[in-house]
N, C-alpha and C positions, 0 to 999 in steps of 0.2 A: 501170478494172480490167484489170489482163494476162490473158492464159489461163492461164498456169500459177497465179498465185492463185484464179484461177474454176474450175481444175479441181477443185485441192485445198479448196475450200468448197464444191463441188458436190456432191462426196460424203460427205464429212462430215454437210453438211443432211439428203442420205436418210438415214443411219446416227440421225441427231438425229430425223428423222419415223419413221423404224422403230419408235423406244424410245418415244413417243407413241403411234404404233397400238398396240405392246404392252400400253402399261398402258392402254389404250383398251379394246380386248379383254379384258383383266381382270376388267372392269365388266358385262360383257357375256354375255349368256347363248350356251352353246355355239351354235359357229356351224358350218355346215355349208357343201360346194361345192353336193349335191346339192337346196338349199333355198335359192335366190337372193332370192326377196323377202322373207322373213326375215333371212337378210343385209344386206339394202339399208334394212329396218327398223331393225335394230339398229348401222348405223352412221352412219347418218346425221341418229340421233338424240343422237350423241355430240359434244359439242363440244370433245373432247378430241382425237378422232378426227380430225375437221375440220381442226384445228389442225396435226394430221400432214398430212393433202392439201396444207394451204397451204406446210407446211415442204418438202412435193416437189416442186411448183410452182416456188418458189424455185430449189430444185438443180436444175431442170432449166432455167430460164433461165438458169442459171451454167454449165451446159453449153453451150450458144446461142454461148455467150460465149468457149469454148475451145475449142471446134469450129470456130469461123471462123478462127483465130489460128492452133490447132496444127494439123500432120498428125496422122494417128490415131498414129501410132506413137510418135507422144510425147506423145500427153494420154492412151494408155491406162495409160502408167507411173504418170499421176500421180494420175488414178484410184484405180489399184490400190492406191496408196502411201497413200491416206486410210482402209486398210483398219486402221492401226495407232490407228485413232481407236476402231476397235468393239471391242477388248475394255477402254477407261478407261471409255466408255458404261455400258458391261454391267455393268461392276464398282461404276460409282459409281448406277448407275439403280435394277440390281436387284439388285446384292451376288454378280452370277456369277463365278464363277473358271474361266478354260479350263484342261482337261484337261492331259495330257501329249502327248498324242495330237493336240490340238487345236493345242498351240503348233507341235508337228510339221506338220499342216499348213499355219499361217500361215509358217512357215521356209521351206517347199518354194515357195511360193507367190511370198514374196517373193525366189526366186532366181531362179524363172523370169518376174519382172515386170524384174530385171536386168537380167538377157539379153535381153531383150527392148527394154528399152532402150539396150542396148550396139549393138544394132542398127538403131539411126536412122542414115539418110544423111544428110550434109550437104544434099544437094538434091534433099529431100525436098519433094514437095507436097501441098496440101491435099485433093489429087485434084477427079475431075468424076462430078456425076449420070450412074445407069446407066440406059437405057430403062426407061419404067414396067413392063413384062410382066416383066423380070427381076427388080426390086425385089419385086416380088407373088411370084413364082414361087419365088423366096428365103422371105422373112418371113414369109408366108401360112401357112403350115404350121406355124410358130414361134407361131402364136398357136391353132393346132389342138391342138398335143402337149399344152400344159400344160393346156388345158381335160379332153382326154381323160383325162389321168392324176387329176387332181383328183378330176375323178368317178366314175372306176374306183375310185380308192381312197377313197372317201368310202360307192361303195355295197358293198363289199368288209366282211364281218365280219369284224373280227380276231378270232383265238384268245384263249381264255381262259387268263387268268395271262399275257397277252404284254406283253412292258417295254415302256414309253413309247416311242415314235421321239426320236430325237436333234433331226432335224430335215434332215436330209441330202436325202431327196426331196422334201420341201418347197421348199427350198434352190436342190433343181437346176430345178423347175418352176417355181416364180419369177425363177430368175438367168432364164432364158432369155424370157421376157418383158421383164426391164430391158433385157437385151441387144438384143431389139427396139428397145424403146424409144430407147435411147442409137445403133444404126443410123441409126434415121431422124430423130432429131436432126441425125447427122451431113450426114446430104440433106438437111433442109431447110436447114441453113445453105450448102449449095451452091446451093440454086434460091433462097434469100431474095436472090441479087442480082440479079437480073433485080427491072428496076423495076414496084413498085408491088405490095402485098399479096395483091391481085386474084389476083395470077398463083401464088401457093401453095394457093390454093383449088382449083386446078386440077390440081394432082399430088396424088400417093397418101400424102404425110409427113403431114400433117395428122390424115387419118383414122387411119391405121396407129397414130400416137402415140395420137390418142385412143382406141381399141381395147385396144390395153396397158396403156395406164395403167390402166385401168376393170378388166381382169384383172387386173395386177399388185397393185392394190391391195384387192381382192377377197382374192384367195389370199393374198397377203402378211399381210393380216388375220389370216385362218386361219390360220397358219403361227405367228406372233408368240403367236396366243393359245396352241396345243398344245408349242412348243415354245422354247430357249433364245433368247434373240438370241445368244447368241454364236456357236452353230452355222449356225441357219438362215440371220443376216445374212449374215455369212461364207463358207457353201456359195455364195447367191445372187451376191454379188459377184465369187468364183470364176468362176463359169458364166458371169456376165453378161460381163465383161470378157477371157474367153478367147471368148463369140464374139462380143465389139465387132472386137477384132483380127482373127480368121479371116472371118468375115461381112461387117463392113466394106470391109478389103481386099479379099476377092472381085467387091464390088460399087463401091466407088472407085479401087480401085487408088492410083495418085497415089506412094507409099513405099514400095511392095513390093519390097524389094532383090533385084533380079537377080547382083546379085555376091555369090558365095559367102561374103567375108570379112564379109556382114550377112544372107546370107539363112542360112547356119548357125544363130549363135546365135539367129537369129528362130523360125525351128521347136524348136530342141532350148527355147527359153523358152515355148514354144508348151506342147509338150508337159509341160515341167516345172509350168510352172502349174494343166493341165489333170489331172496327177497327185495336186497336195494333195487333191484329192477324196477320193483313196481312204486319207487319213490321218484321217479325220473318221468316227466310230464312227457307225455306222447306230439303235445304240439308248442309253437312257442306261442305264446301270450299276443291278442287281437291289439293291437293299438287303439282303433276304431272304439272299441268297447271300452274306453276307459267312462268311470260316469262323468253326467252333465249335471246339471241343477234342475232342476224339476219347473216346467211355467205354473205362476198360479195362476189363476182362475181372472185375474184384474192385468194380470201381465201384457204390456205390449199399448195400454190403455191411459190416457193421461191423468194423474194424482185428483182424489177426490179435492173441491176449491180451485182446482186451475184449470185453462182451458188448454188447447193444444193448439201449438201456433201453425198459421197458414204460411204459403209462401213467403217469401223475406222476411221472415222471424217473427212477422205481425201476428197474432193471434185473432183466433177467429171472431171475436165479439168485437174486438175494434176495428175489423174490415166493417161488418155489418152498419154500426154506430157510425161510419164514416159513408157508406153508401145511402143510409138512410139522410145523411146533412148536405149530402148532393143530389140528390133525386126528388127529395121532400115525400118518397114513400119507400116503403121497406119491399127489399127485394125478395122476388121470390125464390123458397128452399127447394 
């Protein structure tokens, strides 16, 4: 298998074990950051769930696979390009339809995954591992943020009557876990050639991966049960693959175009990608709030010419006219 096929089935598979933990979750009694071994009970009693882990397993060996092959600057296009697989997912999985707002961001997204593309060198390469202390000194903290916010926002009461979350911070605290993740894929296909397995046990990829993944898929959980895949998959691939590019190259270097006519469109796609975020609604849409008709002012009131009828349909002037023809005087109002 080439890397650009392994790219493009890489993330497809997450997207395919995403829509499994979701309906995994489903099943599942609410699940909390702030309540780890309850978490850990209720998913790994699921074998639906499971079945998600092994679908991620998979994408990430197909990563393995186009990481060796490509520079980053061109497996992250293709990447991003398997993001046109999560809204048929969503639609045929669980029957979601994205927004207007939402297609808005996969548009913005997909022009800065473009650009981004427009800006491979010809000789380009796969680049070289960085010293251990800078890889830690990087991604170390990439696995602090999403923990702290998780739990922040988990022991956090929300306000009463507050709309659902979209799924947008969910989104960015998991992309940036995958983003880990998919970093130190990147190194370890750099140190897997140095002969003999042995010798990866000795650098910092191994561990790092397995530490994210075990968050990613924690929180991603979480994420799937509270909210859309369309948004949350979506945000997270965002995040995760604007900072495979900026991250990655900071610590491989190897394609970072030093001439203008590629390092241009490499930021302005940079940024363009890093902006569909903010085309992604933070909450879903109030039902309650949709509009009503307005009362006027005569509303509720019976048409000028007619009267308003009393009990048994009679209207009230021929109660009157009839109690006056039995009493022989009018009654009092």
């Amino acid at each position: 298998m080439n890397g650009t096929t392994a790219a493009l089935l890489a993330v497809s598979l997450y997207y395919v074990g995403a829509a499994l933990l979701k309906s995994a979750g489903a099943r599942m009694e609410p699940l909390r950051g702030d309540r780890p071994w309850h978490l850990l009970v209720q998913t790994t009693r699921s074998g639906r769930w499971l079945a998600g882990v092994v679908v991620f397993a998979v994408g990430v060996e197909l990563q393995l696979i186009a990481f060796a092959e490509l520079p980053l600057s061109r497996a992250q296009p293709l990447f991003s390009a398997a993001l046109a697989v999560l809204p048929v997912i969503a639609a045929v999985w669980f029957r979601e339809r994205p927004t207007a707002r939402e297609c808005l961001g996969f548009a913005v997204f997909a022009a800065g995954t473009l650009l981004i593309a427009a800006s491979v060198r010809p000789d380009g390469d796969i680049g070289t591992a960085p010293p251990a202390a800078l890889l830690c000194a990087v991604t170390v903290p990439s696995l602090a943020v999403p923990i702290a916010l998780f739990s922040w926002g988990d022991r956090r009461r929300p306000p009463r009557h507050a709309r659902p979350p979209a799924g947008v911070e969910y989104g960015v605290s998991v992309g940036i876990l995958v983003g880990t993740v998919e970093v130190a894929v990147k190194g370890l296909t750099l140190e897997s050639v140095q002969p003999g397995p042995a010798v990866l046990l000795t650098t910092p990829y191994p561990y790092l991966i397995g530490a994210a993944v075990i968050l990613a898929m924690a929180q991603g959980t979480i994420a799937l049960q509270r909210c859309r895949l369309t948004v949350s998959a979506a945000v997270c691939t965002i995040v995760a693959k604007t900072y495979l590019i900026v991250v990655g190259s900071l610590l491989y270097g190897g394609d970072w175009p030093a001439d203008p006519l590629y390092g241009v469109p490499r930021i302005l796609g940079i940024a363009l990608a890093a902006s569909a975020l903010l085309a992604f609604p933070r909450y879903e849409p109030d039902p309650s709030a949709s509009p009503r008709p307005s009362r006027g002012p005569d509303e509720g009131r019976p048409p000028s010419g007619r009267v308003s009828s009393g009990p048994g349909g009679r209207s009230s002037s021929s109660m009157t006219s009839s109690a006056v023809s039995i009493s022989g005087r009018v009654p009092p109002r």
